[in-house]
KEKE-3310 file (N, C-alpha, C; in steps of 0.2 Angstrom, whole numbers, plus 5000, padded with zeros to 4 digits):
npx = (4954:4946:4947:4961:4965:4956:4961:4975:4972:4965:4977:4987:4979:4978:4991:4995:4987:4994:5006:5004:4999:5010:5017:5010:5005:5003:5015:5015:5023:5022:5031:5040:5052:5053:5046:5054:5063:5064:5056:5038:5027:5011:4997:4987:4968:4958:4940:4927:4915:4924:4938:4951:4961:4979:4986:4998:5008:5023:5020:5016:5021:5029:5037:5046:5054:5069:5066:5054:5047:5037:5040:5033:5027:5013:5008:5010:5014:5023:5026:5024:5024:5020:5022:5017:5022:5022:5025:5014:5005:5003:5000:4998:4998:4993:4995:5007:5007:5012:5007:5005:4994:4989:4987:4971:4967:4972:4977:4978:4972:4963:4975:4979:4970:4965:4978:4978:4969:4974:4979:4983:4998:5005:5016:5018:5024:5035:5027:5018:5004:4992:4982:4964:4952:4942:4941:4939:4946:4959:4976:4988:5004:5019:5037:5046:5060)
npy = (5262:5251:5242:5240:5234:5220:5216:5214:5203:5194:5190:5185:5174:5166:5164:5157:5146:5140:5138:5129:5118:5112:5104:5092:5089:5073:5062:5057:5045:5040:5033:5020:5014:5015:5006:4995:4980:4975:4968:4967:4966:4959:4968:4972:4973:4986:4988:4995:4991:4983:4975:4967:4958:4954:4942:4937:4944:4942:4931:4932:4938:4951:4953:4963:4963:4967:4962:4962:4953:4946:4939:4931:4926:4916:4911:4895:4894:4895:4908:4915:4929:4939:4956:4973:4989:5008:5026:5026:5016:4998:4982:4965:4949:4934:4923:4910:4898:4886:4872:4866:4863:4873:4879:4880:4894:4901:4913:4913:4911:4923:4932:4928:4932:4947:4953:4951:4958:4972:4990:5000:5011:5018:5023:5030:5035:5025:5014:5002:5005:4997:4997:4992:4988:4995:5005:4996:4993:4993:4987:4986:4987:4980:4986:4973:4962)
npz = (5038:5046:5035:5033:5044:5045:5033:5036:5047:5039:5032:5041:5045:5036:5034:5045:5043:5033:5037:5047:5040:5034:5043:5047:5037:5027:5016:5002:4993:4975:4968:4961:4961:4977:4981:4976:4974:4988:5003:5008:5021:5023:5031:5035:5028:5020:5019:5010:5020:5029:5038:5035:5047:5049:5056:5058:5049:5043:5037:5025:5013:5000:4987:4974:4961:4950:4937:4932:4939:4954:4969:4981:4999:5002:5015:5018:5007:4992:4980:4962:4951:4937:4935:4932:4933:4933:4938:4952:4946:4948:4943:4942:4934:4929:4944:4952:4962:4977:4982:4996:5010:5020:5036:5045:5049:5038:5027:5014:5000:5003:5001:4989:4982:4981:4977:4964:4959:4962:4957:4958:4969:4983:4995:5009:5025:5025:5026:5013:5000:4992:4981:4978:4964:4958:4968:4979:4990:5000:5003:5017:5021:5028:5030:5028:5034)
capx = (4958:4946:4949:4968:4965:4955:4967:4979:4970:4965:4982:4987:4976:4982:5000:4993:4987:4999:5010:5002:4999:5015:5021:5007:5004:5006:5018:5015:5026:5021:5038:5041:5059:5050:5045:5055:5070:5063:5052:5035:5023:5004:4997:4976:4967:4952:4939:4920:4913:4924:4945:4953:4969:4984:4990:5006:5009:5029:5018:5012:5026:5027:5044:5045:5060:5068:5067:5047:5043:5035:5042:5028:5022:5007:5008:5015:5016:5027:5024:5028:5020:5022:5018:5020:5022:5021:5023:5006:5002:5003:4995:4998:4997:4994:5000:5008:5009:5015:4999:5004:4987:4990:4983:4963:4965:4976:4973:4984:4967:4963:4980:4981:4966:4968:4987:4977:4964:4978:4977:4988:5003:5008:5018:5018:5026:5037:5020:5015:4998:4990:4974:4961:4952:4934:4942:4934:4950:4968:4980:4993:5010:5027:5043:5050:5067)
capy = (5259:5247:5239:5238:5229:5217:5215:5211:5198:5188:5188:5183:5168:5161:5162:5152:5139:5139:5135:5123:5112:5109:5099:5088:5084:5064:5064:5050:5043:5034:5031:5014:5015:5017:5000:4987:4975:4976:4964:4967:4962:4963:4968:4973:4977:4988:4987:5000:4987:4978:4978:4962:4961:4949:4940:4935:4947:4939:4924:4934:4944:4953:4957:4965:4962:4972:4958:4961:4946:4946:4932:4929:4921:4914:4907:4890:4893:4901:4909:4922:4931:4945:4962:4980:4995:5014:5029:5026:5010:4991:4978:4958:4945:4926:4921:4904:4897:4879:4870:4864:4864:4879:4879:4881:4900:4904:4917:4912:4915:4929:4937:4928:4936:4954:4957:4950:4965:4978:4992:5007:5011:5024:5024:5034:5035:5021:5008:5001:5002:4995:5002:4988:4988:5000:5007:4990:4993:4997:4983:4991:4982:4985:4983:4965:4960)
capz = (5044:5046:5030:5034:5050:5043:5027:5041:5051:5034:5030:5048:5046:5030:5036:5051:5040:5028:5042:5051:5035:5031:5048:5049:5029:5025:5012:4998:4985:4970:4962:4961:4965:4983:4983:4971:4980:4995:5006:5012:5024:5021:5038:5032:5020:5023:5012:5013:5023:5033:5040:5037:5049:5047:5063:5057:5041:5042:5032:5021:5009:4994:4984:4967:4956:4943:4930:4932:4944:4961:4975:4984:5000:5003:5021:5019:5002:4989:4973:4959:4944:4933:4938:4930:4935:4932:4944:4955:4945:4947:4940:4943:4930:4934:4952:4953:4970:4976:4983:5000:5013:5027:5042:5045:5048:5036:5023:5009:4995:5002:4999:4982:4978:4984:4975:4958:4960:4965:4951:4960:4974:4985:5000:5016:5031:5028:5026:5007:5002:4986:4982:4973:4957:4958:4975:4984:4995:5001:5006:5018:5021:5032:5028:5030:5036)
cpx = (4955:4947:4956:4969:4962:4957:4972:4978:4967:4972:4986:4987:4978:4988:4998:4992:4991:5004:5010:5000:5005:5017:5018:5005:5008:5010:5018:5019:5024:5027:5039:5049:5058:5047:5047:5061:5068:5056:5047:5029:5017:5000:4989:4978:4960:4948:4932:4919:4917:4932:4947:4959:4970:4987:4996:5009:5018:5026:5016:5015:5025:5033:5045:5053:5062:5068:5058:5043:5043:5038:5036:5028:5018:5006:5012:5014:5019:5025:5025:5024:5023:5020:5020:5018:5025:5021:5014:5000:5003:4999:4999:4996:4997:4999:4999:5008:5008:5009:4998:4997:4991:4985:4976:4963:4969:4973:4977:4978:4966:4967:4980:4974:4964:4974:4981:4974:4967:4978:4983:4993:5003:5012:5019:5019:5029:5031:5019:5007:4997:4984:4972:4955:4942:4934:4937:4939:4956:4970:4985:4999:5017:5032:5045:5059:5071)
cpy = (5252:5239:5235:5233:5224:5212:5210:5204:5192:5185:5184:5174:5165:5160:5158:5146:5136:5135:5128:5116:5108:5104:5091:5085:5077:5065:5058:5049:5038:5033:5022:5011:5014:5010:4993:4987:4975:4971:4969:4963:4963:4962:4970:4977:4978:4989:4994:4996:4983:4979:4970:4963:4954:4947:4938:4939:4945:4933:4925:4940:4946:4954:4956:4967:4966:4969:4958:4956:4948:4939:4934:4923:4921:4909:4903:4889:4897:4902:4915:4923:4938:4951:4969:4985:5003:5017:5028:5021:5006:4988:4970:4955:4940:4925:4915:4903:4888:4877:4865:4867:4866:4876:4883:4890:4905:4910:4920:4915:4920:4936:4937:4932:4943:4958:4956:4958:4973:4982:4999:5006:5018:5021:5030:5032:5026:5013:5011:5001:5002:4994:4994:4990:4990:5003:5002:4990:4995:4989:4987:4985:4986:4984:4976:4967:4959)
cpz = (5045:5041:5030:5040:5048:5037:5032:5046:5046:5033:5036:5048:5039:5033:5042:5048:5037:5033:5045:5048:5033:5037:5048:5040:5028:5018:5007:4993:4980:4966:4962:4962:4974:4988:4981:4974:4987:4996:5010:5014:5025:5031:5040:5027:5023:5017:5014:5018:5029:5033:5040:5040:5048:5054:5063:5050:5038:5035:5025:5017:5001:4993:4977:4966:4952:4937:4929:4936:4953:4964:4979:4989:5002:5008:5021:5013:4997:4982:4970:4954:4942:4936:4933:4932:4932:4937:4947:4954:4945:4946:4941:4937:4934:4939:4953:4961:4972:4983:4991:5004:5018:5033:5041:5046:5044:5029:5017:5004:4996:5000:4992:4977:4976:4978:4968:4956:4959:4956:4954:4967:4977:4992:5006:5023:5033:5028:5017:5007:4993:4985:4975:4967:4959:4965:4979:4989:4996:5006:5010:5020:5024:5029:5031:5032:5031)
residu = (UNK:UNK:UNK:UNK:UNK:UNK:UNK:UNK:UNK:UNK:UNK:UNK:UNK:UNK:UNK:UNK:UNK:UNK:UNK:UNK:UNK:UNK:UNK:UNK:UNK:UNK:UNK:UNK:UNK:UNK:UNK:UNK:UNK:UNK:UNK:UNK:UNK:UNK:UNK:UNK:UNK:UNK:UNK:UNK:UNK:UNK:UNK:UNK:UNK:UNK:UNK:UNK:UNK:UNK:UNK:UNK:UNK:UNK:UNK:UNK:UNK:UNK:UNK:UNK:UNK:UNK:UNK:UNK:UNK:UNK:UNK:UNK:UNK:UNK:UNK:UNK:UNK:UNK:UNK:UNK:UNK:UNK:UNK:UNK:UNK:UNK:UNK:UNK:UNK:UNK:UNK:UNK:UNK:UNK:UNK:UNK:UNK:UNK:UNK:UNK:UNK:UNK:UNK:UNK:UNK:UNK:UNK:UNK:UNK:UNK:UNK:UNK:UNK:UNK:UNK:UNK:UNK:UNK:UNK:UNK:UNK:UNK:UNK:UNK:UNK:UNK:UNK:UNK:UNK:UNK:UNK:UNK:UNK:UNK:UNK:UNK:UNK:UNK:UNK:UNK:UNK:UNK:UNK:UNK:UNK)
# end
């Protein structure tokens, strides 16, 4: 008897979990359909040590092409490069960008330095994020206009 009541309250508690995991589970996709034709707008990037955030991330866009090319910009400047992609991975080739001087806090290098690094994707909840090269970080990004 006591076995069966016991039996009953393990199982109890699994179906409690069971449950309770599914509402609140983050749901990520790597499909790359999930991210190509579409503007985004880098908004931080957190790394072990430190959270860089973007004060204006409208300045600072990403958009992937299906002929393989990124449109880029980089504050007050624009530029484009090669990229490829696989479920879950991206990679960057040479990033051109047209060499006008930004504003004193702007963080046009840092971006262009970042995207070069980037080695994988996922998205969740509507937000991109692009993981960097020896897990030194995650870029995250909203959807642009």
């Amino acid at each position: 008897m006591v076995r069966m009541i016991l039996i009953a309250i393990v199982g109890i508690l699994l179906a409690g979990c069971a449950a309770g995991a599914s509402p609140n589970r983050q749901t990520h996709d790597s499909a790359a359909q999930a991210i190509m034709n579409r503007t985004w707008q880098w908004e931080a990037t957190t790394t072990p040590v430190d959270t860089i955030a973007v004060a204006a991330p409208e300045r600072y866009t990403l958009r992937l092409g299906p002929d393989g090319r990124a449109q880029i910009r980089f504050d007050c400047n624009r530029g484009v490069g090669a990229f490829e992609i696989t479920p879950g991975r991206l990679s960057f080739g040479p990033l051109m960008s047209t060499r006008m001087a930004c504003p004193p806090d702007s963080q046009d290098s840092v971006f262009m330095r970042d995207l070069q690094r980037v080695v994988s994707f996922f998205t969740s909840e509507g937000r991109l994020y692009l993981e960097l090269l020896d897990d030194s970080g995650t870029m995250r990004f909203r959807p642009g206009e």
